[in-house]
N, C-alpha and C positions, 0 to 999 in steps of 0.2 A: 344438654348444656350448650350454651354458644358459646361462638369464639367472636374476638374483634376483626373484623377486614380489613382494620389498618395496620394493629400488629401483631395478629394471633391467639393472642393472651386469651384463656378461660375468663368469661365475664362473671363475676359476682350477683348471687341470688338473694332477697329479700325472704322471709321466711313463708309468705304468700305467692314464691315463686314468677317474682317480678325482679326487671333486670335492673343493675347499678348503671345507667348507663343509657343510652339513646337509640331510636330507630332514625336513618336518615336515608332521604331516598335518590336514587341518581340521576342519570339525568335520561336513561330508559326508563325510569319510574319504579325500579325496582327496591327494596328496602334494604340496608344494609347497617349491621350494628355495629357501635362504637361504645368501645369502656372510657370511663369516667375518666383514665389517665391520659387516654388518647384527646379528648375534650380539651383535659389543661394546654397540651402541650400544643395543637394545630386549632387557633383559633376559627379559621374558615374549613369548617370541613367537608364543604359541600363541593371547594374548589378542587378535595383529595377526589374524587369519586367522576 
């Protein structure tokens, strides 16, 4: 299971084993996920990383 890198939280699975939520990458190019609530709440989340 993953976790969010912005705050923690266990991310939510679709039953195909696909995440509730996003890949976004930083600015070393590396991938980092984000849940769906993390999304609502930090509109620029590229500016988090």
């Amino acid at each position: 299971m993953a976790k969010c890198d912005l705050c923690g939280q266990k991310i939510q699975t679709t039953f195909l084993n696909k995440i509730i939520g996003t890949f976004v990458k930083d600015k070393e190019g590396k991938q980092k996920v984000v849940c769906s609530d993390c999304q609502r709440k930090h509109k620029d989340i590229k500016s988090q990383f």
